[in-house]
FIBAKOL-681716 format. One record per residue: residue number from 1; residue in three letters; z, x negated, y negated of N, C-alpha, C in turn. Coordinates in Angstrom, 3 decimals, decimal comma, padded with zeros to 6 digits. Last residue first. Layout:
<sites>
NUM;ALA;Z;X;Y;Z;X;Y;Z;X;Y
...
</sites>
This chain:
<sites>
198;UNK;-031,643;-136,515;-109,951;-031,831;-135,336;-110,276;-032,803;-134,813;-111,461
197;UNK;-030,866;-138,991;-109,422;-032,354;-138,978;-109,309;-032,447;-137,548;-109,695
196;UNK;-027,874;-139,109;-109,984;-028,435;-139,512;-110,923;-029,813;-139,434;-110,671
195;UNK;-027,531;-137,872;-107,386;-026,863;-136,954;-108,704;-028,013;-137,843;-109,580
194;UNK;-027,654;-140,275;-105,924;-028,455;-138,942;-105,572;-028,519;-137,482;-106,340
193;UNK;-025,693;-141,766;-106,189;-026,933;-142,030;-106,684;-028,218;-140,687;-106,385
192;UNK;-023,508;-140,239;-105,710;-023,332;-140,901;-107,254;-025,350;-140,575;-107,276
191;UNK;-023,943;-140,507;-102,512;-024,380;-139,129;-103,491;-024,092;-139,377;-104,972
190;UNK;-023,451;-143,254;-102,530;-024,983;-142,678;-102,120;-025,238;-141,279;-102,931
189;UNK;-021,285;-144,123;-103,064;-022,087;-144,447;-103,960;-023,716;-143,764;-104,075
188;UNK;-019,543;-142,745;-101,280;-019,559;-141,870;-102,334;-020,891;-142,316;-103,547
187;UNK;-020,203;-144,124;-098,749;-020,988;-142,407;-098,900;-021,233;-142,248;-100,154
186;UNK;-019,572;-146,633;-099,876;-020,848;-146,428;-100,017;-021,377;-145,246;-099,603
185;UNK;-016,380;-145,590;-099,770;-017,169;-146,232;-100,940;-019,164;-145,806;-100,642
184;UNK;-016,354;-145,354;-096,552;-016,388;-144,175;-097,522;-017,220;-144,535;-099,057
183;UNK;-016,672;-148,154;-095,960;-017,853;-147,423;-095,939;-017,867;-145,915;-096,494
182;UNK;-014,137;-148,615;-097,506;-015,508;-149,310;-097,655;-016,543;-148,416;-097,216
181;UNK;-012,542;-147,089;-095,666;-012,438;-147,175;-097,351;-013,625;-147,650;-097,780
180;UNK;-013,043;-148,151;-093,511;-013,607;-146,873;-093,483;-013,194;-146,772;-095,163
179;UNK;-011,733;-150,643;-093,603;-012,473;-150,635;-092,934;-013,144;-149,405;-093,814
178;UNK;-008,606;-149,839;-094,289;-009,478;-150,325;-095,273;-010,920;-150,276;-094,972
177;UNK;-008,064;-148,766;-092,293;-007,768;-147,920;-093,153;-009,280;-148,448;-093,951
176;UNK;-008,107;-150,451;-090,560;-009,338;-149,685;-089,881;-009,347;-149,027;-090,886
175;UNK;-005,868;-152,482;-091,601;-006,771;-152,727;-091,038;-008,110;-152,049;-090,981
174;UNK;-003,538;-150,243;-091,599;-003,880;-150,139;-092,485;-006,021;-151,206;-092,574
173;UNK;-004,589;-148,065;-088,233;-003,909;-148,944;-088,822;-004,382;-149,190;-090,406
172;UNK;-005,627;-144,215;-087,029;-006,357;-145,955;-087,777;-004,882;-146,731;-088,549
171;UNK;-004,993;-143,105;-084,784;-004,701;-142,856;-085,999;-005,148;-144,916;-086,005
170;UNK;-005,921;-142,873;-081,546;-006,197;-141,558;-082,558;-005,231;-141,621;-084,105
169;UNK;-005,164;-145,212;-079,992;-006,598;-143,956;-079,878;-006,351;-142,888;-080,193
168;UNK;-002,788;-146,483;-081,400;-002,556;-145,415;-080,626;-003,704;-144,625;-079,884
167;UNK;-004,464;-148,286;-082,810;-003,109;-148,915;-081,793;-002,833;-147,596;-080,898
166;UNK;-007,264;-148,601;-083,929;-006,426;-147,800;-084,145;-005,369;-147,774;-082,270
165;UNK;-007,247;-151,658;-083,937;-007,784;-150,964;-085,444;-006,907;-149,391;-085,377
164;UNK;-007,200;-152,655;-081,969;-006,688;-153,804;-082,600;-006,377;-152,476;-084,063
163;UNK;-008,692;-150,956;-080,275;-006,929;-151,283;-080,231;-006,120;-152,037;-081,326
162;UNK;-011,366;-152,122;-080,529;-011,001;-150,932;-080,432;-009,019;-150,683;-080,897
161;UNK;-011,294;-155,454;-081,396;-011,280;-154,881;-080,382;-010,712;-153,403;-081,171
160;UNK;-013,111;-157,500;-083,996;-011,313;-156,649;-083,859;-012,048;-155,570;-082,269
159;UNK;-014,186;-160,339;-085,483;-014,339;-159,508;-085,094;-012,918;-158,450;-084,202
158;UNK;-014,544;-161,420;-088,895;-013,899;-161,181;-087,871;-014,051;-159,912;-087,295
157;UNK;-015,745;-160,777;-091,597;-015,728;-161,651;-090,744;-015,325;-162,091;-089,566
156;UNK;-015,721;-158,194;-092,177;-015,047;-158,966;-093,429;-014,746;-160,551;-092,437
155;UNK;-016,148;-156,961;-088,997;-015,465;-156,849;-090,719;-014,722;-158,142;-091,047
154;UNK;-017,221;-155,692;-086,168;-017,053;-157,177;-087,073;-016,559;-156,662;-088,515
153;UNK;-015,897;-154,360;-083,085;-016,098;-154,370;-084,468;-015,793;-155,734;-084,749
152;UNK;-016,486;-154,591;-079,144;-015,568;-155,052;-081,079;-016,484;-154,116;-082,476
151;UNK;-017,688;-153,402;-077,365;-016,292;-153,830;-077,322;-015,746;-154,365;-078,587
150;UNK;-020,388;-152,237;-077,844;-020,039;-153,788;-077,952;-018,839;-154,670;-077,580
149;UNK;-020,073;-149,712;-077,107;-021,130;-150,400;-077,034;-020,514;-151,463;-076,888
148;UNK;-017,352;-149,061;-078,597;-017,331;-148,558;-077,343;-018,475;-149,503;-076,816
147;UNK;-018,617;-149,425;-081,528;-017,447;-150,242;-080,950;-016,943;-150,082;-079,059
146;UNK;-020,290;-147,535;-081,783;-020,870;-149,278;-081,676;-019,441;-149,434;-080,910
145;UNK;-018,904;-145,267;-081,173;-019,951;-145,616;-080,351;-020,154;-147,101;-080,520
144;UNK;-017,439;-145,335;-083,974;-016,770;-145,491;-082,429;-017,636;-145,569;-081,619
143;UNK;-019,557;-145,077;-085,762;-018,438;-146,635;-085,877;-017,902;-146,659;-084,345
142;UNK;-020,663;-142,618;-085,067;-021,374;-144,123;-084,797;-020,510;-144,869;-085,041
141;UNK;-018,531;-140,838;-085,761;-019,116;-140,999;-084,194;-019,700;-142,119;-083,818
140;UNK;-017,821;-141,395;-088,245;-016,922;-142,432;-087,573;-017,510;-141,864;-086,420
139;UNK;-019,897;-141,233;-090,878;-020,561;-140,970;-089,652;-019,387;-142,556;-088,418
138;UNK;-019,236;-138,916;-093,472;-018,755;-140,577;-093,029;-019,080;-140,452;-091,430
137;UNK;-021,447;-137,688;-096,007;-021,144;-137,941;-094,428;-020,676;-139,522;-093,800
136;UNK;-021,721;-135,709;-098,430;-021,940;-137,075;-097,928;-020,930;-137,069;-096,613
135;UNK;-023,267;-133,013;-100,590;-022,545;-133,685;-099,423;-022,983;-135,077;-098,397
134;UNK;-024,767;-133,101;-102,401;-023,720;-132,827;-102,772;-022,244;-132,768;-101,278
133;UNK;-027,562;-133,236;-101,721;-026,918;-133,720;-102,925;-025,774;-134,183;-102,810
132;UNK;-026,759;-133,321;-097,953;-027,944;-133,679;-099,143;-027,026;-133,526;-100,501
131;UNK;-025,417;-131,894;-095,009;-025,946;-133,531;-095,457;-026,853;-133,705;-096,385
130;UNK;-025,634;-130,249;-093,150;-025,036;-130,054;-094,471;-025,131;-131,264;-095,444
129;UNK;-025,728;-131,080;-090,668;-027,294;-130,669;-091,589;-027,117;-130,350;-092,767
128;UNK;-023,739;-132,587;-089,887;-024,838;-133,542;-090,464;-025,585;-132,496;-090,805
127;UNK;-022,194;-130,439;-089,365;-021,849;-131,294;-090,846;-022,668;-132,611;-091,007
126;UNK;-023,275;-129,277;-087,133;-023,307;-128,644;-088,944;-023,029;-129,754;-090,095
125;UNK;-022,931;-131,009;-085,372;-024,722;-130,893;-085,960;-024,383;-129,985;-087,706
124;UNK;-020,412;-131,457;-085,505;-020,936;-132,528;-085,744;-022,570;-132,095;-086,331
123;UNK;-020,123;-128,780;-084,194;-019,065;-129,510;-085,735;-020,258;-130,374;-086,006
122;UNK;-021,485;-128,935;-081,688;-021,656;-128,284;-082,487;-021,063;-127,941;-083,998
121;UNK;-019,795;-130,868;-080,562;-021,643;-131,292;-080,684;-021,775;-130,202;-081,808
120;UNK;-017,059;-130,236;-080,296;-017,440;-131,249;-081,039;-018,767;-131,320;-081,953
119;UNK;-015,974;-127,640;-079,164;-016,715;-127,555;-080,129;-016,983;-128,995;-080,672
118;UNK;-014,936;-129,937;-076,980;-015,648;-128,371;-076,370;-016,093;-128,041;-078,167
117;UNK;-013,020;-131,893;-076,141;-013,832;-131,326;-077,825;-014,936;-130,752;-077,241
116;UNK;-012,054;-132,968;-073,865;-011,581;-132,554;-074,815;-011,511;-131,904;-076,130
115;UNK;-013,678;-135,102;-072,858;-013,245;-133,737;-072,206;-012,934;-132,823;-072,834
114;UNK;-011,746;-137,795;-074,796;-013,228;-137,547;-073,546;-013,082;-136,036;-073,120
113;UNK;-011,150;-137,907;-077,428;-010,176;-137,133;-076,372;-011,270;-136,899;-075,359
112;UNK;-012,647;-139,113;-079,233;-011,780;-140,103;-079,049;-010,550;-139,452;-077,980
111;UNK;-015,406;-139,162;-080,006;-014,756;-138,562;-078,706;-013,693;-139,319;-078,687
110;UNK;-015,904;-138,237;-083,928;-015,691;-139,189;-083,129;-014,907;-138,269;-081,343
109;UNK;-017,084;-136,393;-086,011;-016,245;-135,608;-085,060;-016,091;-136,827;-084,127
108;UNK;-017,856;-137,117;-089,324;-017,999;-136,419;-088,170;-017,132;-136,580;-087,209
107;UNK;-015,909;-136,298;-092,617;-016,003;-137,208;-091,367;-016,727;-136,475;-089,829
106;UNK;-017,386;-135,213;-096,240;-016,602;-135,312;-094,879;-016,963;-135,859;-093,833
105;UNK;-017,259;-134,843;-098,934;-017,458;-136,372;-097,916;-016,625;-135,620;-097,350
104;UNK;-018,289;-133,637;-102,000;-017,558;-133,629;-100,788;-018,248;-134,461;-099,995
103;UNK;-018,308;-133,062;-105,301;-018,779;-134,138;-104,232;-018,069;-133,713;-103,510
102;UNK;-018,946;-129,885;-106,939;-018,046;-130,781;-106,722;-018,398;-131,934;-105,189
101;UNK;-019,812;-127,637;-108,345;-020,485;-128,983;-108,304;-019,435;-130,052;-107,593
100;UNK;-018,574;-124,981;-107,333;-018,098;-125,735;-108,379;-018,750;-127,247;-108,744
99;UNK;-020,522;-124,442;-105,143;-020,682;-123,226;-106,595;-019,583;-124,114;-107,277
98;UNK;-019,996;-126,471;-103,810;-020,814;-126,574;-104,472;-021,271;-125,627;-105,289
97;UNK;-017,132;-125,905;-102,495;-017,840;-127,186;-103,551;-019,004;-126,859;-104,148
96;UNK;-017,704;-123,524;-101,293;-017,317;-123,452;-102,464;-017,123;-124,770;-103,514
95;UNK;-019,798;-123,785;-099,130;-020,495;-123,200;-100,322;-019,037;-123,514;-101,514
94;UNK;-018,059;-125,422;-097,354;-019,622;-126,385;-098,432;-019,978;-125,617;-099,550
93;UNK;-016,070;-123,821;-096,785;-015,885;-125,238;-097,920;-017,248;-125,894;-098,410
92;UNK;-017,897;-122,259;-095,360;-017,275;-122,064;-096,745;-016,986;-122,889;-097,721
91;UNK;-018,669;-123,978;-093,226;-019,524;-123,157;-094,212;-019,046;-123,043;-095,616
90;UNK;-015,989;-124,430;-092,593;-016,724;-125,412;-092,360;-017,819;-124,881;-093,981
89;UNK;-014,995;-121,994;-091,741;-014,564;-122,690;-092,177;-015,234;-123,679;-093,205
88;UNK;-017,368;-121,248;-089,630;-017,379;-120,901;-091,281;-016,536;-121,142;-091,963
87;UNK;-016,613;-122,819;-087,958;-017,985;-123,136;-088,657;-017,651;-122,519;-089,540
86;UNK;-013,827;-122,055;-086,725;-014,017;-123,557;-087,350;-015,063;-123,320;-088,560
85;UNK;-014,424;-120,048;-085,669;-013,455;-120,021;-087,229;-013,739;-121,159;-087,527
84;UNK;-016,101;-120,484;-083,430;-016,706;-119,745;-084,470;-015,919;-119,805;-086,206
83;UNK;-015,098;-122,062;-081,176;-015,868;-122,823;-082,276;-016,309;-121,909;-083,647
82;UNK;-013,322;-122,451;-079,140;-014,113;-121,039;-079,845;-014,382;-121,677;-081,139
81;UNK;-011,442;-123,801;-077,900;-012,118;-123,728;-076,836;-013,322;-122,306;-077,682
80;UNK;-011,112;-127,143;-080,037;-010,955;-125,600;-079,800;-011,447;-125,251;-078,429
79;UNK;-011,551;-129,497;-080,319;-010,801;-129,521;-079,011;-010,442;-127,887;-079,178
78;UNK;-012,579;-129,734;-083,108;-013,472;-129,947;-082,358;-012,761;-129,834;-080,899
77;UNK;-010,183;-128,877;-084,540;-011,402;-128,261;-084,376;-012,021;-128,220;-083,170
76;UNK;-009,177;-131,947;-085,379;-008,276;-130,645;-084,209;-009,751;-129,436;-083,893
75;UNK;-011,362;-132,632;-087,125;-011,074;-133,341;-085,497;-010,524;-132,226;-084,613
74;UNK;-011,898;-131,930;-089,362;-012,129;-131,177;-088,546;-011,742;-131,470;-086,798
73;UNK;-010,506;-133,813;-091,185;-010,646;-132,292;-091,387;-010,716;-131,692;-090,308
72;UNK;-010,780;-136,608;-091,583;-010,489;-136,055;-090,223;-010,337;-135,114;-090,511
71;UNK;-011,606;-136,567;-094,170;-011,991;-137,492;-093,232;-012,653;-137,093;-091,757
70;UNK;-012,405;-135,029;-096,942;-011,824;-134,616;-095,367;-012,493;-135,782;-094,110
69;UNK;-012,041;-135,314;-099,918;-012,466;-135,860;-098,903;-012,006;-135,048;-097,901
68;UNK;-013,752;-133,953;-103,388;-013,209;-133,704;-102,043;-013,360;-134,417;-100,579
67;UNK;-013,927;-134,916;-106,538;-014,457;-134,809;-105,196;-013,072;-134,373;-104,160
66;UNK;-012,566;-134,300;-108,762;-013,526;-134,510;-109,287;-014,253;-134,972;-107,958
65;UNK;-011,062;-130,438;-108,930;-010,837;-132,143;-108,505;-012,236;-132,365;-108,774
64;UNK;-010,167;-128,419;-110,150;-009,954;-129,684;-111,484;-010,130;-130,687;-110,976
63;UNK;-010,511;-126,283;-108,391;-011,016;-126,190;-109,198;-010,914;-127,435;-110,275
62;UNK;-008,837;-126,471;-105,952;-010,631;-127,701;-106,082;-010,990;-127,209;-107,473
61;UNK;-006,834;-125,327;-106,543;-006,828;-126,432;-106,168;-007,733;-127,364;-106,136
60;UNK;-007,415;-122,820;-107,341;-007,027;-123,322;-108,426;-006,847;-125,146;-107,539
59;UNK;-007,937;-121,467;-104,555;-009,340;-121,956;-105,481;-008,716;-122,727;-106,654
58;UNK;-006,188;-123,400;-102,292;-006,604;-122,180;-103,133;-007,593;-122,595;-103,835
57;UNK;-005,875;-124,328;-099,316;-006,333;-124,756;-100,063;-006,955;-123,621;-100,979
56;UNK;-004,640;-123,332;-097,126;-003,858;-123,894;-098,019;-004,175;-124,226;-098,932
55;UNK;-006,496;-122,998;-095,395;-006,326;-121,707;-095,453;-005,221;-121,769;-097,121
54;UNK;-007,529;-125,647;-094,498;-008,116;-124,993;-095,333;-007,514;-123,109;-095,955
53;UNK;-005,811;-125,747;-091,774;-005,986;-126,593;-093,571;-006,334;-125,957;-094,502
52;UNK;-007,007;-123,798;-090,433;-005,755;-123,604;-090,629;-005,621;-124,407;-092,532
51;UNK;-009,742;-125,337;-090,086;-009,737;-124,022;-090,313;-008,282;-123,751;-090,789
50;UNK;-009,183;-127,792;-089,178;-009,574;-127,887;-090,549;-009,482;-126,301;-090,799
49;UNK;-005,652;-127,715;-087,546;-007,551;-127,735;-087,487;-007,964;-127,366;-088,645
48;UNK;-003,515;-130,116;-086,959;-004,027;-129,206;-087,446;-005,490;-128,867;-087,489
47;UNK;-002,208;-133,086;-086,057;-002,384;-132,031;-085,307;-002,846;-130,173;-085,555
46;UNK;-000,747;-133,084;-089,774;-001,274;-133,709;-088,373;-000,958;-132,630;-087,359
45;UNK;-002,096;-131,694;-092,584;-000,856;-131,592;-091,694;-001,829;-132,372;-090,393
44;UNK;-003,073;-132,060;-096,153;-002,692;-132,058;-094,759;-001,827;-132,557;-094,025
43;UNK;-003,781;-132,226;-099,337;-003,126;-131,099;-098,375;-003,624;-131,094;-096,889
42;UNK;-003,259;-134,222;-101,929;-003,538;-134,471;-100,646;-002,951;-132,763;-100,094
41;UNK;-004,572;-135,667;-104,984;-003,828;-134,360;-104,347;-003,903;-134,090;-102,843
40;UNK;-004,008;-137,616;-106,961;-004,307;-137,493;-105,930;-003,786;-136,233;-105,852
39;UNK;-005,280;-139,084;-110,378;-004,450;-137,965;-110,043;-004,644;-137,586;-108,377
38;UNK;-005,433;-142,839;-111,015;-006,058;-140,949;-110,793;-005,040;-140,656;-109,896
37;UNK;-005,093;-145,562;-111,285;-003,850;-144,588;-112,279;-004,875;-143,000;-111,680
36;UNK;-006,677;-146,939;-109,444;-005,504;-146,972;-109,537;-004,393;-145,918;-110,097
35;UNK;-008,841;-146,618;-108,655;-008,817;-146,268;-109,202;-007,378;-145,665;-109,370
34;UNK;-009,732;-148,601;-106,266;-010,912;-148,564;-107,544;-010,288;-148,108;-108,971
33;UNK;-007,498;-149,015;-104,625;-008,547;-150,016;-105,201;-009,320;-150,047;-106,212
32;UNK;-006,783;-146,250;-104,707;-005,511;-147,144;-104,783;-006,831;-148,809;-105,647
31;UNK;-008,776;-144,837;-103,139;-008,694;-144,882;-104,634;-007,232;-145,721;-105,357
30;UNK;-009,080;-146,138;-100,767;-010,464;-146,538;-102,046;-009,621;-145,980;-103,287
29;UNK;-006,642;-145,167;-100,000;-006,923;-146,311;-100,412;-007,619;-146,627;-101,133
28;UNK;-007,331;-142,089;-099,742;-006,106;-142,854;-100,788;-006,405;-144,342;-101,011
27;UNK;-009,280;-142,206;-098,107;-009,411;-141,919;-099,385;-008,207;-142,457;-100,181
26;UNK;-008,250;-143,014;-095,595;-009,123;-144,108;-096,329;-009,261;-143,609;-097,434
25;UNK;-004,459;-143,029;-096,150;-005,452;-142,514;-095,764;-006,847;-143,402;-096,043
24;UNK;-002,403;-145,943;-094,767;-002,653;-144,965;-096,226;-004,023;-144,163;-095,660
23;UNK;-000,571;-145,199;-091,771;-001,697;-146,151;-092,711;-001,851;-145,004;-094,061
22;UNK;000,889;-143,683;-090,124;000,689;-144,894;-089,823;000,346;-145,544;-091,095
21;UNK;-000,293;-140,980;-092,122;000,178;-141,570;-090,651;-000,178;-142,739;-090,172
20;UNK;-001,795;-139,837;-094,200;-001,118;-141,403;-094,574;-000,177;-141,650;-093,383
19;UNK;-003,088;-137,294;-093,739;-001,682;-137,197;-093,978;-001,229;-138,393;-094,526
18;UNK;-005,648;-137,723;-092,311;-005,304;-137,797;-094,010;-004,271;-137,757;-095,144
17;UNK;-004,456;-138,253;-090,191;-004,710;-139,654;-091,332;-005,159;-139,294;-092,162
16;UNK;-003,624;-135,592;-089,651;-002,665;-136,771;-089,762;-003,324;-137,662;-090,663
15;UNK;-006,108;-133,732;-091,576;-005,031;-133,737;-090,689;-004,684;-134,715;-090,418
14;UNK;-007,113;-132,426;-094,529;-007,699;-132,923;-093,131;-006,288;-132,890;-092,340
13;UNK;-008,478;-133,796;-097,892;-007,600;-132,628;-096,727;-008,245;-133,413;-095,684
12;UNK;-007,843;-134,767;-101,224;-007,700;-135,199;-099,845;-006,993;-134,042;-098,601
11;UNK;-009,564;-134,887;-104,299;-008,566;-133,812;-103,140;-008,737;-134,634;-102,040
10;UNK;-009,391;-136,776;-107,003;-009,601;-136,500;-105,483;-009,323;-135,173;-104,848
9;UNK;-009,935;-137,230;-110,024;-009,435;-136,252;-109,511;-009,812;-135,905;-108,085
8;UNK;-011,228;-140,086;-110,426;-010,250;-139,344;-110,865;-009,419;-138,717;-110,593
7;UNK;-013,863;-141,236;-108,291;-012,222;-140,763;-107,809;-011,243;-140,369;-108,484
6;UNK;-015,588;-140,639;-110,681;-015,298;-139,505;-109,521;-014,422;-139,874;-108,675
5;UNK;-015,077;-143,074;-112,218;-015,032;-141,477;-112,868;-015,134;-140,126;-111,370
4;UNK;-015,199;-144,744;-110,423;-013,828;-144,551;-111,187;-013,731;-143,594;-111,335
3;UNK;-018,267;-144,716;-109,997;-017,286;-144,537;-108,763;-015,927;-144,015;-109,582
2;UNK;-019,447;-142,412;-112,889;-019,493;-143,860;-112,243;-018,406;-143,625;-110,992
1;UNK;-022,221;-140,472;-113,969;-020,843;-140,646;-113,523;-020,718;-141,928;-112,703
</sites>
């Protein structure tokens, strides 16, 4: 299978920026770039927790997509004060991609509310140990740590202050859109290539 052939049929969940708040989502974009004429299906709400999202999402809905993103899926989550609906939330959506083979990419849990994400550490360790064939990991805790570290981000040659990318500290411009479109690209190229060593 090639990149084209698996952004075909997307699903896009999660909450505001997967909504296209402010900016196109990063999944909508990569697939605006790669894969112009596929079928999108987006189901999220801003200020929602991936547990609620997910309650919208029937089985006839992942059943015809050809991956699943959740950028920001779980962000509202991570500011629960009971972390337990989240995880098997969480759980579930891994087992039911993958009793349908289906790619999923989802986003770890960035502090972008200091204090505020009482289930973060524990989102974040599930959805990195969920991390092999068939799940790929957009790791925006390390994009926002370098950038907290260094005070910038560099892309595409230039370098951009924190603010410059997401104006409000908590929805990415079209700028940070594209940004994370790219490195989504190389999650999706990693599990492509991790299908084909099978």
């Amino acid at each position: 299978m090639t990149l084209v052939q698996l952004l075909q049929h997307p699903l896009i969940v999660g909450a505001s920026v997967s909504a296209d708040w402010i900016a196109p989502s990063p999944g909508k974009y990569l697939v605006e770039q790669r894969a112009p004429t596929a079928d999108v299906r987006t189901i999220a709400r801003g200020r929602t927790t991936g547990a609620q999202v997910l309650k919208s999402v029937r089985p006839e809905d992942l059943r015809d997509r050809s991956v699943v993103i959740g950028v920001d899926l779980f962000f509202w989550d991570s500011t629960q004060s009971q972390c337990a609906t989240s995880l098997e939330a969480l759980r579930s959506l891994i087992h039911q991609t993958a009793s349908l083979k289906i790619p999923l990419v989802l986003g770890d849990v960035p502090e972008l509310l200091p204090g505020r994400h009482p289930c973060r550490d524990s989102l974040n360790r599930e959805i990195r140990s969920a991390q092999h064939r068939h799940v790929g990991v957009l790791g925006l805790e390390a994009i926002h740590r370098e950038i907290l570290t260094t005070g910038r981000l560099r892309y595409r040659g230039r370098s951009y202050a924190f603010g410059e990318l997401v104006p409000d500290g908590l929805h990415v411009n079209t700028l940070a859109t594209a940004y994370l479109a790219d490195r989504l690209e190389g999650v999706l190229t990693g599990l492509l290539e991790n299908d084909h060593k099978k």
